[in-house]
C-alpha positions as CSV (number, residue, x, y, z in Angstrom):
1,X,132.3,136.2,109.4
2,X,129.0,137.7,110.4
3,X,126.3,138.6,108.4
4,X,124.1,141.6,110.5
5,X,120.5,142.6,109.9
6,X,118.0,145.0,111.8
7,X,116.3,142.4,114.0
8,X,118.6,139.3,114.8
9,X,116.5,135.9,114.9
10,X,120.0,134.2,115.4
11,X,122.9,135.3,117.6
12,X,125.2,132.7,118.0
13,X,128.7,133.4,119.4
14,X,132.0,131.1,119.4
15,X,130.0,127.6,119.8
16,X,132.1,124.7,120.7
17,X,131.1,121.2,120.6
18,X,133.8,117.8,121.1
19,X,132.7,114.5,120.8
20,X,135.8,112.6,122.3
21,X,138.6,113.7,120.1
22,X,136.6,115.2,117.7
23,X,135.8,118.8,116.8
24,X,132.8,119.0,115.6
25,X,132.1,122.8,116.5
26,X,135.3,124.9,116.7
27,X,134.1,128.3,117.6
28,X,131.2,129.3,115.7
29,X,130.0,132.8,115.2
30,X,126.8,134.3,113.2
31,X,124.2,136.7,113.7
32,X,120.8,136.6,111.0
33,X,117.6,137.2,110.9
34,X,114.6,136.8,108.7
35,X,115.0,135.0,106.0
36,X,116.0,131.6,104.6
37,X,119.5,131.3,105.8
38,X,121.2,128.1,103.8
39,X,123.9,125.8,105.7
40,X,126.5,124.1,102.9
41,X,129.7,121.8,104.2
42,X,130.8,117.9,103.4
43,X,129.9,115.5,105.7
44,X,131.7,115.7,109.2
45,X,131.5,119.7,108.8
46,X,129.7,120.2,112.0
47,X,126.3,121.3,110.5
48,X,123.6,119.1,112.2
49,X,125.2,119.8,115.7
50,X,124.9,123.4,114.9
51,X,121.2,123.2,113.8
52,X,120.5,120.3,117.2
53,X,122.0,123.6,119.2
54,X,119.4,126.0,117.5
55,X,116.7,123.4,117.7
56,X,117.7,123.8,121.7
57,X,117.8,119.5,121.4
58,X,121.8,120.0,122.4
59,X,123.5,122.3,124.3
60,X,127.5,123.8,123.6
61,X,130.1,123.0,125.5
62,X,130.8,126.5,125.4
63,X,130.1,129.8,123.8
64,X,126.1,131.2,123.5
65,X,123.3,130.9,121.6
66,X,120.3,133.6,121.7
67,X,117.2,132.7,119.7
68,X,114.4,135.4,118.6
69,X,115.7,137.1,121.6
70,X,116.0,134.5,124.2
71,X,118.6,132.2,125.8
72,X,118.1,128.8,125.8
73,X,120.7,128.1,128.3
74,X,118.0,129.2,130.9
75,X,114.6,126.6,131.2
76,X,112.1,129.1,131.6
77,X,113.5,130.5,128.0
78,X,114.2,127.5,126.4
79,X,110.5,126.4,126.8
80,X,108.9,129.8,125.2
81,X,111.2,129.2,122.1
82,X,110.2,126.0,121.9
83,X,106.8,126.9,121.5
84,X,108.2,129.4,118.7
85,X,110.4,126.7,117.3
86,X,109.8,124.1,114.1
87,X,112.4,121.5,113.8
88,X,112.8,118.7,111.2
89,X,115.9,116.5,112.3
90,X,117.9,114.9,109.6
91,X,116.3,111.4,110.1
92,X,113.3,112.1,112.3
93,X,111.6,109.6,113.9
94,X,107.7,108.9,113.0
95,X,105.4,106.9,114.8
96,X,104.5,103.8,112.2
97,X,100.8,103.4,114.0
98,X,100.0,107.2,114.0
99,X,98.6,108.6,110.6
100,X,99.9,111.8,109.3
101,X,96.8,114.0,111.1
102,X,97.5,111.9,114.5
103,X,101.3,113.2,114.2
104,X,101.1,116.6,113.4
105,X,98.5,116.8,116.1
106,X,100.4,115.3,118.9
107,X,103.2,118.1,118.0
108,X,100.5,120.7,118.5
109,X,99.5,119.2,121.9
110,X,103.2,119.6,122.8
111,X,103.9,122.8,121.6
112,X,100.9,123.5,124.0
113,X,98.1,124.3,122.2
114,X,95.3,123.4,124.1
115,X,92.5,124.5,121.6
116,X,90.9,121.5,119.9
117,X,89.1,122.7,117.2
118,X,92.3,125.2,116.4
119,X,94.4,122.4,115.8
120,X,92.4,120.3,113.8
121,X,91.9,123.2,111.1
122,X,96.0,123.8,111.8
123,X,96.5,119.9,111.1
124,X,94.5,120.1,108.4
125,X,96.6,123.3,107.0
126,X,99.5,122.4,107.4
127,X,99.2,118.6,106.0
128,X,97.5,119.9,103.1
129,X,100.5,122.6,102.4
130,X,102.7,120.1,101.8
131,X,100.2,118.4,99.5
132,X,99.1,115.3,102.0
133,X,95.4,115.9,101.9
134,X,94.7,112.8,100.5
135,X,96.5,110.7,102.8
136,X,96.5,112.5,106.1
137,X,94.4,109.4,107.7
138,X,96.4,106.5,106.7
139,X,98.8,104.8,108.8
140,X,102.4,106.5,108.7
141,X,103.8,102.7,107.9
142,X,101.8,102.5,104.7
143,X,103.5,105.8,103.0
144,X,106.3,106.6,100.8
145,X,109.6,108.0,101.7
146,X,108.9,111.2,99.9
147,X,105.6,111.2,102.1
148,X,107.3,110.7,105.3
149,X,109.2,113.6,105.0
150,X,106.7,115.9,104.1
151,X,104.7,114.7,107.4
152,X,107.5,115.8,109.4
153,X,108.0,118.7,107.7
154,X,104.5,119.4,108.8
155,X,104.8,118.6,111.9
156,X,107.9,121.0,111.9
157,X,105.4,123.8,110.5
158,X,102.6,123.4,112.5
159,X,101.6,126.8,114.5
160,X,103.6,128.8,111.8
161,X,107.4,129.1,114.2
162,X,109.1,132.0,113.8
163,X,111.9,130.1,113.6
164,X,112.2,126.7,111.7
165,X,115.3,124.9,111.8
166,X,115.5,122.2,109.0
167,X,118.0,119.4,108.4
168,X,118.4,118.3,105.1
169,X,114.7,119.3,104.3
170,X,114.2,118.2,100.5
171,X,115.6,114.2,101.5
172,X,113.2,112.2,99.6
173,X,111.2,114.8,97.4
174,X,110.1,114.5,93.9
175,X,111.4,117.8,91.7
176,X,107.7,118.7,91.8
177,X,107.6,118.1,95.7
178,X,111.2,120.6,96.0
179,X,109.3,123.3,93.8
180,X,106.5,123.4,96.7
181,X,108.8,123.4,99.4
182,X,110.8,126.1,98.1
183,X,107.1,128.0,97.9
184,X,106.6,126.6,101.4
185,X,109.7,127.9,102.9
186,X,109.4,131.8,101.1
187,X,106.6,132.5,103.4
188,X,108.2,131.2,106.6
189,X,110.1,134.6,109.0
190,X,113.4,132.7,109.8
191,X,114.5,129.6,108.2
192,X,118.1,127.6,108.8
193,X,118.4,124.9,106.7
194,X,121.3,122.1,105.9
195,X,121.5,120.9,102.5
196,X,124.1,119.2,100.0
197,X,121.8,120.4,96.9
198,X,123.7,123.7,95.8
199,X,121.3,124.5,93.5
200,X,118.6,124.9,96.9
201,X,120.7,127.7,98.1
202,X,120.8,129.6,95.2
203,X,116.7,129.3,94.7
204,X,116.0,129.9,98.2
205,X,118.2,131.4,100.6
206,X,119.4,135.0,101.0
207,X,122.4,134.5,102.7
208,X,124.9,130.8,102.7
209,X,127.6,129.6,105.4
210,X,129.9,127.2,103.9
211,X,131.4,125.2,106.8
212,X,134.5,122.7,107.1
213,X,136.1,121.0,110.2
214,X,133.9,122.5,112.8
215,X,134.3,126.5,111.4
216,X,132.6,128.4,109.2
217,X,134.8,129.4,106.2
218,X,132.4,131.7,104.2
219,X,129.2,134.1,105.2
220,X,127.4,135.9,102.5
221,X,125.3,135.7,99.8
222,X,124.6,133.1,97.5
223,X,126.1,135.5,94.2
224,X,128.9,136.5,96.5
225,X,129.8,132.9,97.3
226,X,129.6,131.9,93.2
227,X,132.3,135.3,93.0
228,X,135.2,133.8,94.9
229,X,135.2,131.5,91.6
230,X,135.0,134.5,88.8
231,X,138.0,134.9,86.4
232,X,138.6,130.6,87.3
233,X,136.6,128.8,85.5
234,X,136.8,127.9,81.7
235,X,136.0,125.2,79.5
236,X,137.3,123.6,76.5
237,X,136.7,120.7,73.8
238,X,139.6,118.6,76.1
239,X,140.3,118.0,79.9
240,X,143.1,120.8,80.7
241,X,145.8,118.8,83.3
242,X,146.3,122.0,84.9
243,X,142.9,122.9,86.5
244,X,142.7,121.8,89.8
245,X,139.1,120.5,88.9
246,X,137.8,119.6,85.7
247,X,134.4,117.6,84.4
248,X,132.2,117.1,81.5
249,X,129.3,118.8,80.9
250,X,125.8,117.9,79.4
251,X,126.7,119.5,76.2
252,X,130.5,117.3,76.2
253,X,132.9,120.4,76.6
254,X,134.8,119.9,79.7
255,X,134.7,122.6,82.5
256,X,138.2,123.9,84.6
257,X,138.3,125.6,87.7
258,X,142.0,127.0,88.2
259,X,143.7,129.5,86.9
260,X,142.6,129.6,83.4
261,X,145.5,130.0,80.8
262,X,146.2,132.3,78.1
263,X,143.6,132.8,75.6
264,X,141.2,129.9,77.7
265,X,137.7,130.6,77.2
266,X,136.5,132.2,81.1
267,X,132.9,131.5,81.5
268,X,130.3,133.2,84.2
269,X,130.8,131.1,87.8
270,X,128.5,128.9,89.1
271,X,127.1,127.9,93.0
272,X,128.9,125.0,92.7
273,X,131.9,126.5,91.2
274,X,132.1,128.9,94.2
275,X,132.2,126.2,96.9
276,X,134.6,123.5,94.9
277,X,137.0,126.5,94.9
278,X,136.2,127.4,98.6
279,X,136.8,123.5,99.5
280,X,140.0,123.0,97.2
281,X,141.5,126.4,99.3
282,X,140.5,124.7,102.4
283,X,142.0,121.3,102.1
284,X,145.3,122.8,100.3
């Protein structure tokens, strides 16, 4: 399952990763480039220790990564992406003392940036991109959830990477706050992000793996992924016993996915109607 462009931002070839007796990467393969590549799976998929292995925080127990061109398995490499690298882990860790402009500094410091007046004007960008102008010198302890994320996502875009690597970005945001991250994210070259929120793939990403158990099970694009349910889903004024997944809607007709019967009213397939019939093929 390999999706192939022109210029590959990431090649990564049958990735394994055990935790004990646990599988959590079972021979992964992709190759994509630029772009805002979108990670789906249930919990226990393998997803963040697929993105910790891109963000070159963990390494495979076997198989190879190569990352805008390079090899992280070798140090002098794995320091020049880093440089190129943004990362926002899925519960990252924020210094309480430091205010947002402190932060997103220090991460320029270590990405190397050695220019002072550069990275005060990039602090200043980047905080004020994700709408924190207001409170990038307050103390870290004294903000909002929503707020704490959107300082590490600054701190993840500070320098502009060529490659950001985000885990569960839009944890904590507003509908408001989402609608500028997608904006946000548009303009970024190569973007691999986790995320349960279905509808995020289909408003952001040009291509979707759907992993389960350590694999991934689909590679393509978000329309394709909605097609594996076309000709499956139908809805009606009653919940039909036969559809292997039914619910109610907003409007109070109940939607099937199955195999619709005779004369059933066969509606256009959804995102989410895509995976649920991906997952219920997978755990048959």
């Amino acid at each position: 399952m390999t999706i192939l462009t022109s210029v590959a931002s990431l090649e990564i070839d049958e990735l394994t990763k055990t935790y004990g007796r646990t599988k959590a990467l079972d021979g992964v393969s992709f190759s994509a480039g630029r772009g805002v590549i979108g990670l789906l799976g249930p919990n226990g998929a393998g997803k963040t220790t697929l993105l910790r292995m891109v963000a070159t925080v963990l390494a495979p127990d076997s198989g190879s990564l190569r990352l805008l061109g390079l090899d992280p398995a070798d140090p002098a490499q794995r320091i020049d992406i880093r440089r190129r690298l943004g990362y926002l882990p899925q519960s990252p860790g924020l210094y309480a003392g430091f205010t947002p402009f402190d932060l997103v500094d220090y991460v320029a410091v270590l990405k190397e940036h050695t220019d002072r007046d550069w990275r005060r004007d990039e602090t200043r960008r980047v905080l004020e991109s994700v709408g924190l102008a207001d409170v990038m010198h307050q103390k870290i302890r004294r903000l909002s959830g929503g707020m704490k994320q959107r300082v590490a996502l600054a701190a993840a875009m500070v320098g502009s990477p060529d490659l950001l690597v985000l885990d569960e970005p839009a944890n904590g945001l507003d509908p408001d706050q989402r609608l500028q991250l997608r904006s946000l994210l548009s303009q970024s070259s190569t973007v691999l992000m986790s995320t349960h929120n279905i509808s995020e793939v289909g408003a952001l990403c040009q291509s979707v793996y759907v992993m389960f158990s350590g694999r991934v099970r689909f590679a393509g694009t978000p329309a394709e992924l909605a097609g594996l349910a076309a000709g499956r889903v139908w809805e009606d004024d009653s919940q039909d016993p036969r559809a292997i997944r039914s619910w109610m809607t907003a409007t109070g007709a109940f939607r099937h996915l199955g195999e619709p019967p005779a004369g059933a009213q066969v509606v256009d397939p959804t995102l989410d109607d895509g995976y649920l019939f991906l997952a219920r093929q997978e755990h048959r």
